[in-house]
N, C-alpha and C positions, 0 to 999 in steps of 0.2 A: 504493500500500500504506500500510496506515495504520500510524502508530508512537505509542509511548506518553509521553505527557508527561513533560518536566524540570524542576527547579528554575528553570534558566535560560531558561525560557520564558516568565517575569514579563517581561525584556524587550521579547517582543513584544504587550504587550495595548494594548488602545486601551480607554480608559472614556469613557463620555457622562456630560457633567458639567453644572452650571447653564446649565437649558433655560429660556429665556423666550419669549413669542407676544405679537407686538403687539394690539393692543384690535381692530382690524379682522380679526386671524386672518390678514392675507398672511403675513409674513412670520413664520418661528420662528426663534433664534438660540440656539447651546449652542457647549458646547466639548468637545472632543476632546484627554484627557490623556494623554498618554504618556510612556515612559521617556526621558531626554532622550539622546544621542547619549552622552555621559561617562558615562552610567550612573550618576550620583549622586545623580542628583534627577529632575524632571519638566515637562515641556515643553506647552502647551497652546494648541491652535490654535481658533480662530474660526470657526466654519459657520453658514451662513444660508441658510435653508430659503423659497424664495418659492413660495407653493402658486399662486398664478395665471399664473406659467410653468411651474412645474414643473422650476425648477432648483433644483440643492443646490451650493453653492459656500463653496470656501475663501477666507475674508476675510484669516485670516494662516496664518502657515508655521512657528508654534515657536519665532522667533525671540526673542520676548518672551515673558515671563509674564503673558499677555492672557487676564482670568477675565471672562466674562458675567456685567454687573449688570443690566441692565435695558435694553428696546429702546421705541422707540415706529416711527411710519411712517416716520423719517426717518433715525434717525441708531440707532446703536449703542452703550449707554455700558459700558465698559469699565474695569475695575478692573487696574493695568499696572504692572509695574516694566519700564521702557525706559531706555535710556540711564544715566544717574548717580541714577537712581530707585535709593535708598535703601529706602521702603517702596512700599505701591502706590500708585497715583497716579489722578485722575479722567480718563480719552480719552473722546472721543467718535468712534467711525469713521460716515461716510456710507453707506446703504443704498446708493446709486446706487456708491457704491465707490470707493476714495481711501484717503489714507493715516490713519491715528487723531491726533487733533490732542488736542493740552491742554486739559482744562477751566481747571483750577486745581491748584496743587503746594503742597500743605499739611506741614507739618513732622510728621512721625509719619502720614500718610497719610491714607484713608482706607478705609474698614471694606465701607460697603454703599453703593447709590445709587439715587435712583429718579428717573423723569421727572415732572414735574407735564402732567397732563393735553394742554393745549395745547403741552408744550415749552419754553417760555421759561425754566422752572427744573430745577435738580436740586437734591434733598434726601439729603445722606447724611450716614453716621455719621464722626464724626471724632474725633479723641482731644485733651483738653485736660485741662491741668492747673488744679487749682484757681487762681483769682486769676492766670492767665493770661489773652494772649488768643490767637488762630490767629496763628500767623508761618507764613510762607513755604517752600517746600521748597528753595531754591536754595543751592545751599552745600553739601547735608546728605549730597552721596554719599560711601560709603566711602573714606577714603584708606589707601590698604595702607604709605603710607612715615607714616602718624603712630600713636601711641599712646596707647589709653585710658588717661584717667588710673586709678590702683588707688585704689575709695573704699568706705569702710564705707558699708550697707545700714542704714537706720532701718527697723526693721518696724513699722507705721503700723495696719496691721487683724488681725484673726483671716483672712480670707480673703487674705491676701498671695502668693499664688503659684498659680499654676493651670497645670494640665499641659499641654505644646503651648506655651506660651507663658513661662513661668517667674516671676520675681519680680514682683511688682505694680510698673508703671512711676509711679505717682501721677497716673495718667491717666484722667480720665470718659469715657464715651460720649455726645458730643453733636451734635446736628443742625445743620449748617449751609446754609444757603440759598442756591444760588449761581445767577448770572446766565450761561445758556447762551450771550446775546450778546454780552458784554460780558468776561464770567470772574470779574466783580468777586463778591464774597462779600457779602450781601444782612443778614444776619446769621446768631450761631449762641447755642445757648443755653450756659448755663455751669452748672460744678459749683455744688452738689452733686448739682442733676439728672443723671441717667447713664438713656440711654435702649438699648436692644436692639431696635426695631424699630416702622417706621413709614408712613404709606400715605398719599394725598394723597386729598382729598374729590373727587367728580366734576366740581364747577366749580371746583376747585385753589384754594378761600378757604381751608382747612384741612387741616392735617396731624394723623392720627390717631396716637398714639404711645404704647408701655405702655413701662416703666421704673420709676425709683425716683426721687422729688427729696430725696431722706438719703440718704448712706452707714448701712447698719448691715447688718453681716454675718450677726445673727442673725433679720434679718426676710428671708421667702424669698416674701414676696406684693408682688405688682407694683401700681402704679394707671395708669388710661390717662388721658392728659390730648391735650387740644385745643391746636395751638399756630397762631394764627391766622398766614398767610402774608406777609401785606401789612407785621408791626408784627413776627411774630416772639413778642408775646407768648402765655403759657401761662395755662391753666386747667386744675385738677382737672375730669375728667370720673365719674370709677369711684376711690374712694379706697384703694389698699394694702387690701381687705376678700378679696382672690383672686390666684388666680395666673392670670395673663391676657397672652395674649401675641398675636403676627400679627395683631392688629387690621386689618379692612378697613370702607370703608362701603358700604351701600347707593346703589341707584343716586338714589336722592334725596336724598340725603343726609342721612338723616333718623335712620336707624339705622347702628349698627357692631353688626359679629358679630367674637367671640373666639374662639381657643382659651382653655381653663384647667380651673382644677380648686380646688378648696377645700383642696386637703390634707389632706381627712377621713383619709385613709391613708399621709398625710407622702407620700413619694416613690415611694410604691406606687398611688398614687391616678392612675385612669384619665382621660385627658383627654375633656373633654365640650365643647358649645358652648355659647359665651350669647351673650345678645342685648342689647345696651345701646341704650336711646332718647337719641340725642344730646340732645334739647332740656332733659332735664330728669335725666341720669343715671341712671335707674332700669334696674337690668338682672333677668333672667331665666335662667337656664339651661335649655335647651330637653328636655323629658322625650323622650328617644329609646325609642316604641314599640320592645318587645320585641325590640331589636337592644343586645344587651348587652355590644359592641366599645368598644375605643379608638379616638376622632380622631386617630391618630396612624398613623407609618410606622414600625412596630417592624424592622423586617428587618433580618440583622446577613449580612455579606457581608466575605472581606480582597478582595474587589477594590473598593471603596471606602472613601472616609472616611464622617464623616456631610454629607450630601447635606441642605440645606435645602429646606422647603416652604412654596407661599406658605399666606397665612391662608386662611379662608373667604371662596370668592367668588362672588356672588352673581349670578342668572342675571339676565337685561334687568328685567324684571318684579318685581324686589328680591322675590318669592314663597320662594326656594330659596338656598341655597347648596352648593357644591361642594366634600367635605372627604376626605379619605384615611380608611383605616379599616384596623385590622390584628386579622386574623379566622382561627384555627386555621392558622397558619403562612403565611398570603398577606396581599398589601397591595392594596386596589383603593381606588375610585375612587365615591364616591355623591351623591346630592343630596341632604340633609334640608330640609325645610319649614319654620316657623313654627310647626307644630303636631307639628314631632317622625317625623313620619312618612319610613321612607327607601326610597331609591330605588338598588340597587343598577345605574350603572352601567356601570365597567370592575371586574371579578372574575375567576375562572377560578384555576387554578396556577400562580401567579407572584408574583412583589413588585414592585410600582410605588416606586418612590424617589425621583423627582423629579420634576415636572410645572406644567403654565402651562395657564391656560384664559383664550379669547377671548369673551368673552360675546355678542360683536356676531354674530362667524361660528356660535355653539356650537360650536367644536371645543376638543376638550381635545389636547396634547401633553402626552404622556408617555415618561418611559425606565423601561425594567424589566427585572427577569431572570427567570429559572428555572432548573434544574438542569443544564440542557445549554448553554446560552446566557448568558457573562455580561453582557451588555446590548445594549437594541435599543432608538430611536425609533419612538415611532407616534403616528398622530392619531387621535383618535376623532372620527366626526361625530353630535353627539346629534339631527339631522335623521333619519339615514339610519339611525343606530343601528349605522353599521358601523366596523372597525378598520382605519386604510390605513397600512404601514411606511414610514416614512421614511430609515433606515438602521441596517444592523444588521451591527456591526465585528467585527471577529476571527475572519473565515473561514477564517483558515490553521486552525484548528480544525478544518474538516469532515477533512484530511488525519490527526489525532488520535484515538487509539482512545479514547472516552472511555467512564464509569463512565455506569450506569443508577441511576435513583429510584426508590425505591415506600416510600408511604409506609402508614404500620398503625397501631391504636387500643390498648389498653389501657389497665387499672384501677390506680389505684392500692390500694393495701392498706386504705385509708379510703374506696375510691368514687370517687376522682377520676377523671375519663377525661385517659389520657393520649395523645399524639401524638408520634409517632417515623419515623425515616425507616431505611434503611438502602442505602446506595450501595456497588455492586458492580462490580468492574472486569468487561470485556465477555468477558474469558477468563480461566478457572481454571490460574493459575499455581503454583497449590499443588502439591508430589507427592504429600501426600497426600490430594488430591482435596479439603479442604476447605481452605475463606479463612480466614486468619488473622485478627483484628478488632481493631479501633481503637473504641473508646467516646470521642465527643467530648462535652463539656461547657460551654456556651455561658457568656456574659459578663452582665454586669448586675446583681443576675438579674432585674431587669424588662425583659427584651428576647424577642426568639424566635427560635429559628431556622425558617428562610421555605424556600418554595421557590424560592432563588437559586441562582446559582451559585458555586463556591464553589474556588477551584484549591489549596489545603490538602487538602481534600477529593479531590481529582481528582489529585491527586501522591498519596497515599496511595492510593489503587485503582492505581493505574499503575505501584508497588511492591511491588503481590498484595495488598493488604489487602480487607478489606470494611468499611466507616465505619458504626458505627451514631450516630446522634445523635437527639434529640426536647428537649420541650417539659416540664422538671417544674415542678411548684406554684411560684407566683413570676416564672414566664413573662409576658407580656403573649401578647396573641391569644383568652382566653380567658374575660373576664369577670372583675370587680372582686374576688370572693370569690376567684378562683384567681392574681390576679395579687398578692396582698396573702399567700396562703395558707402564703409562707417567714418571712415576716416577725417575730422573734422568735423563728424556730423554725430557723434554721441545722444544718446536720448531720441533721436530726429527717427529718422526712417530705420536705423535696426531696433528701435521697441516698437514700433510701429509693426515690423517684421514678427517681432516674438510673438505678439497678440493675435497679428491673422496665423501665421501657426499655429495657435490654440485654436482661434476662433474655427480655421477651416477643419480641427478635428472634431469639434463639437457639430458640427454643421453635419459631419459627414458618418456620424458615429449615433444612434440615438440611444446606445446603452451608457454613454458620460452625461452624469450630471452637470449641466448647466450652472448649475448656484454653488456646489459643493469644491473649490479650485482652489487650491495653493501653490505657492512658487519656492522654486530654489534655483539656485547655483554658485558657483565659485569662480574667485577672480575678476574677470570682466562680467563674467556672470554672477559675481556677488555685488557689481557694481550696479549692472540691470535689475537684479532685485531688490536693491536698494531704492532706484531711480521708478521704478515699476511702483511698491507700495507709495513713492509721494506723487506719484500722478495717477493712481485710481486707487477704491476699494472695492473692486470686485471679488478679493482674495479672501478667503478664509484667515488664510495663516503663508506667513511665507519664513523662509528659512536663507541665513545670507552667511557666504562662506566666506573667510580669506579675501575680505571684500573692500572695494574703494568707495569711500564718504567726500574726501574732501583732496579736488586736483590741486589748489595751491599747497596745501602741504606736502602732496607725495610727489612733487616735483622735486624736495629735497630729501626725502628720511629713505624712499625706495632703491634700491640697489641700483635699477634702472630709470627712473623718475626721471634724473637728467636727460634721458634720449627719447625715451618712450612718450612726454610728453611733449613733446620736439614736433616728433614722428607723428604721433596720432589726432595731435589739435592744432598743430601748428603755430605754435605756440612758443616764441624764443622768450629769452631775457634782456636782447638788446632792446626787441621791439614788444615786448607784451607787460613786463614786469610792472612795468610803473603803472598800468591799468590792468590786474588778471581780473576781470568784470567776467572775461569768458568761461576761464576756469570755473571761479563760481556761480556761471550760469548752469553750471551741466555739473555740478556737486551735488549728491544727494543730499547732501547736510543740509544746503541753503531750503530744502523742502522738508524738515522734519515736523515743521508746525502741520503739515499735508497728510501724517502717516497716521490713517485710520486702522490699519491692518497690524495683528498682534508678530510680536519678529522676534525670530530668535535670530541671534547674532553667535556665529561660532570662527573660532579666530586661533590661530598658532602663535607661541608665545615669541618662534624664534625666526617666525617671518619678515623677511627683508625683502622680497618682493612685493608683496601687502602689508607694509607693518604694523601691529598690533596697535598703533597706535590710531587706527582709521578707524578702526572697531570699538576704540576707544572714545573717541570725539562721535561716534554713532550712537552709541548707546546712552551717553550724560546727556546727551542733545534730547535723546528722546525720552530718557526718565525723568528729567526737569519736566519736561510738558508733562508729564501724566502720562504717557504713551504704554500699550501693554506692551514689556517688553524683554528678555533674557540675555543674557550675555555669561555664554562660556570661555574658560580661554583653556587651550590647550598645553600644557608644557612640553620641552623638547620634542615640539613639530612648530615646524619649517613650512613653505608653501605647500609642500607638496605632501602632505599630510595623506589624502585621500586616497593617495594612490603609494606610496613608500614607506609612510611612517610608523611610527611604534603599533604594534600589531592592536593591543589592549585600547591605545585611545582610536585608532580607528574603528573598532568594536563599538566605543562608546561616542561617538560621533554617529554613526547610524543608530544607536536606541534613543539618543537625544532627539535625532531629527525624526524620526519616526512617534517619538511622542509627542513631541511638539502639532503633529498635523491629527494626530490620533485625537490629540485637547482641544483642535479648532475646527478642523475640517469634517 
């Protein structure tokens, strides 16, 4: 018999997490995260997939914090806190199987790692301070009987703090070279170079790398530079003219393809490819025939965090490459050409979120979800053109009565076509024969909601509700004109967008209650349910996540304030400061005397991207007036709470918000 989901069923999920596939396609390697036995945090085990026997085995048991970096035929490289590991550390484990041994133990860890071709080297990101050089890890693990000393904090830059991570440590991202035989360290580059991501040429004479060689927090365009292997030294390749990122080469080495974008649209602007000529730097951005998508993985999901993707990788034939695309609410899989032309081929109802391709075998590995399913491994073989599962976790699920999708079109009030979903629990627990409703409102707002799966979602139907959510103006999935089309126009046409998304569910549904409607969301979506309760009360109850109150403040306190307000209102400090009348025109705050609807306010203690302090000026504003109103704050969680944070307050972040609409709705 089947039963209906609980809060505390976060417990038991399993997520697939960074999947890699060797060059030859035998073997795949990914990891499996789960809730750890203490319930406080997360435990992740090691699987290695070999398609020429047809085994799938567990390399570890959860015993460490063992994340997949990078595999080749031989060995496993492993990003690990073991033992008196402090931060994570370089392992290498053996394919033939054995235990994970030490590359190298660097003081502050390191970040990312790859194999050079043949093996002899690994390239990863490491952290170092200016006029430093790499010391040693030995020494550095925690002692619970000494204490830190108490020291003032010098703030050094405009970007000094970033959420997830907290105050800027005075630490670059730089590449160091290390000797797989030996552990010796080969060399690594130094500040003020600070690199994000990097790829080795197909005879391992070169590392392809995009980065920054300044510090300046107001330039947001990257340059790719060549860092020859043998010496270690750098060359400008593409100078700071783009934003350019996942650099990979050709199989001749002859050319690199990017991600990037120009910024024509500041932070709204759609990721495209280009194509750089190594021998002489001239690049290209590739005209994408009548496919007018993002290269990118927009999908937003709380059963993960964000899940990296590699660059563009090109087929044997260096003719094609292999890039993500995210297209009216789904994430797939294509090849584009040289001449722009695509090839759509993993598509369908789902979101792909992370994925490895073997060019030698053609087979792509991929993990994705859908609305019933929160994630499953597959191969695809572009021989045969078919899809074969590799493993697909969280069956205790079929014993769950879970919610139905369907998803419907409409207009916006200007033309736009909109996309909405609406999820229905599998029996009408109403008495009065109709579903109560929930209006969710997604984050970003340059993201979308996909067809994932989503257990917010699935706890709300399993409580009588019906979830409507969709895609308004400002979304990705929909083309550069709709995903730019909030932009300055805050409160205007994308809540305008939210509403006929609801309204065209209710229109088109007659088992949702009309009168019985609450709201939620997080981020930009805690900002619209904010801005939503001071301009109607149609709402029962609404629910506001990690949310923004008031844009002249978080111009300064938010990690990104400085740019993201720039970007999104257009809004400087040469030219707006001395009158922000705008800002606080499109502030929830300036409408608190407005909020007839009962609000719970839930907020992360350590959020730097929303800081608690918005949730803070939200809530006094509205208790002074009389306003019915709650405010939780969460400790050690960060923005991203929903989807990565301490297991137990994500628990209790869904029985809050669920009793909250349980009291009103």
């Amino acid at each position: 018999m089947s039963r209906k989901l609980e809060p505390a069923d976060l417990y038991r999920f399993e997520w697939i997490t960074n999947v890699v596939i060797t060059p030859s396609g035998r073997f795949c390697a990914y990891n499996v995260k789960k809730v750890n036995p203490s319930g406080d945090g997360y435990s992740y085990t090691v699987w290695v997939k070999d398609f020429d026997r047809g085994t799938l085995t567990a390399y570890t048991h959860g015993s460490f914090e063992d994340k997949v970096s990078a595999i080749n035929e031989k060995e496993v490289l492993l990003l690990s806190k073991r033992g008196k590991d402090k931060d994570p550390q370089l392992y290498v484990m053996p394919l033939e199987g054995g235990e994970a041994q030490s590359l190298l133990k660097i003081k502050g860890g390191a970040q990312r790692g790859r194999f050079s071709p043949d093996g002899r080297f690994v390239a990863a990101l490491v952290k170092l301070k200016d006029g430093e050089g790499i010391e040693p890890a030995e020494g550095n693990a925690p002692d619970s009987t000494s204490k830190e000393p108490l020291l003032p904090y010098e703030v050094k830059r405009i970007h000094y703090k970033q959420d997830g991570i907290g105050l800027w440590d005075q630490t670059f991202s730089e590449i160091a070279l290390i000797d797989t035989q030996t552990g010796e360290m080969r060399w690594h580059t130094t500040p003020p170079y600070s690199f994000n991501d990097f790829a080795f040429s197909p005879d391992g004479s070169y590392l392809i790398a995009s980065g920054k060689k300044s510090l300046d927090d107001r330039n947001f365009f990257d340059s790719l530079f060549l860092i020859e292997v043998s010496t270690g030294k750098i060359r400008s390749l593409v100078d700071e003219k783009l934003v350019l990122y996942a650099p990979h080469f050709s199989p001749d080495g002859e050319w690199v393809a990017a991600y990037g974008h120009d910024m024509e649209f500041y932070g709204a602007t759609q990721t495209g490819l280009y194509l750089i000529h190594v021998p002489d730097g001239l690049y290209r951005k590739i005209d994408l025939k009548d496919f007018p998508f993002s290269l990118s993985a927009e999908g937003m999901s709380d059963m993960r965090s964000h899940e990296s993707i590699p660059g563009p990788l090109f087929t044997p034939d260096g003719s094609r490459v292999l890039v993500p695309f995210s297209a009216k609410g789904t994430v797939g899989l294509a090849e584009v050409d040289m001449h722009g032309n695509v090839e759509v081929l993993v598509g369908g109802d789902q979101e792909i979120f992370t994925y490895d391709y073997s060019a030698e075998r053609g087979v792509i590995v991929y993990a994705a979800t859908n609305p019933s399913v929160p994630n499953y491994l597959m191969a695809f073989s572009k021989a045969s053109r078919a899809t074969t599962p590799i493993v697909r976790l969280n069956e205790w699920l079929n014993d769950c009565s879970l919610a139905t999708t369907e998803t419907y079109f409409t207009r916006s009030k200007d033309g736009l076509e909109l996309q909405g979903w609406v999820l229905k629990p599998s029996g009408n627990v109403s008495k009065s024969g109709k579903l109560p409703v929930i209006l969710q409102v997604h984050g970003g707002p340059h993201a979308m909601f996909s067809y994932s799966f989503s257990f917010e979602f699935q706890l709300l139907a399993a409580a009588g509700y019906a979830v409507v959510y969709g895609n308004p103006r400002g979304s990705s999935g929909y083309g550069q004109e709709f995903v730019n089309a909030c932009c300055h126009h805050y409160g205007d046409g994308d809540y305008c967008d939210v509403m006929k998304i609801l309204d065209a569910a209710l229109a088109g549904d007659s088992s949702l209650d009309q009168e019985r409607i609450g709201v939620t969301g997080g981020s930009y979506g805690g900002f619209m349910t904010n801005w939503i309760v001071g301009h109607t009360d149609r709402f029962k109850a609404a629910v506001t996540q990690r949310s923004i109150s008031n844009w002249v403040s978080f111009y300064g306190v938010s990690d990104i304030g400085y740019f993201f307000t720039e970007w999104e209102h257009h809004f400087t400090l040469d030219k707006g400061w001395a009158d922000p009348s705008y800002l606080w025109q499109i502030s929830p705050l300036r409408y608190a005397r407005e909020v007839k609807t009962p609000l719970l306010i839930m907020h992360g203690e350590e959020d730097l991207r929303c800081p608690i302090e918005q949730a803070e000026q939200w809530y006094v504003a509205l208790a002074m007036l009389g306003k019915t109103v709650s405010f939780w704050r969460f400790p050690k969680a960060n923005h991203d709470l929903s989807r990565s944070g301490p297991p137990e307050l994500r628990v209790a972040r869904y029985e809050k918000m669920i009793d909250w609409f349980q009291q009103f709705v």
